[in-house]
N, C-alpha and C positions, 0 to 999 in steps of 0.2 A: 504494500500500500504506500511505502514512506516513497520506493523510487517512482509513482505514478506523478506524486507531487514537485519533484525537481523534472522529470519527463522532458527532452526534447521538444515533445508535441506541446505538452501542456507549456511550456516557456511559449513557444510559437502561437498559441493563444490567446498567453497573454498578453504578447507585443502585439497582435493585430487589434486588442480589445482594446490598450493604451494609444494604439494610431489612432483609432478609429472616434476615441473621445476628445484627441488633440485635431484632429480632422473636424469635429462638434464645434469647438471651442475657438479655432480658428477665425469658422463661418460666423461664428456670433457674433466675433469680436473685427469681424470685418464688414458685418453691417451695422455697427455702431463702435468703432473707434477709440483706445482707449489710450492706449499707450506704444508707442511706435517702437520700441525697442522689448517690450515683454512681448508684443508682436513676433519681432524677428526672433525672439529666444525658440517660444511656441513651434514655428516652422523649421528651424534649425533642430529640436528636439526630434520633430515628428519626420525629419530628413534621415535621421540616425538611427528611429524606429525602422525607417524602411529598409534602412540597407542590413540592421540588423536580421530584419524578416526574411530578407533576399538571402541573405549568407545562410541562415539556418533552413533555408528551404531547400538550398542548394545541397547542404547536409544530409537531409533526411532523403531525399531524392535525387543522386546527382544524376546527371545526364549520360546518356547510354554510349557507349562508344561509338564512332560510327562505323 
């Protein structure tokens, strides 16, 4: 049960759940404006979510030889 909780998959999860609410929160905050540099942090974070998600994807699946 304890290795289900560190899992691969389950990290993978949770970094799409963490884009996905920095993805939310972006949009909100770029229909009403608040601060121009928590802005860029926001987008800089959810930049490193991706490429996190991308690496770990790349892991669990890599691509077939050709």
């Amino acid at each position: 049960m304890d290795q289900n909780l560190h899992s691969p998959q389950r990290r993978l999860i949770e970094l799409r759940i963490e884009h996905a609410d920095l993805d939310d929160l972006i949009d909100a905050r770029g229909a009403a404006p608040l601060d121009e540099l928590a802005l860029r942090r926001l987008k800089k974070r959810r930049l490193l979510l991706r490429d996190q998600i991308a690496r770990l994807e790349a892991e669990l699946d890599p691509p077939e030889p050709a």
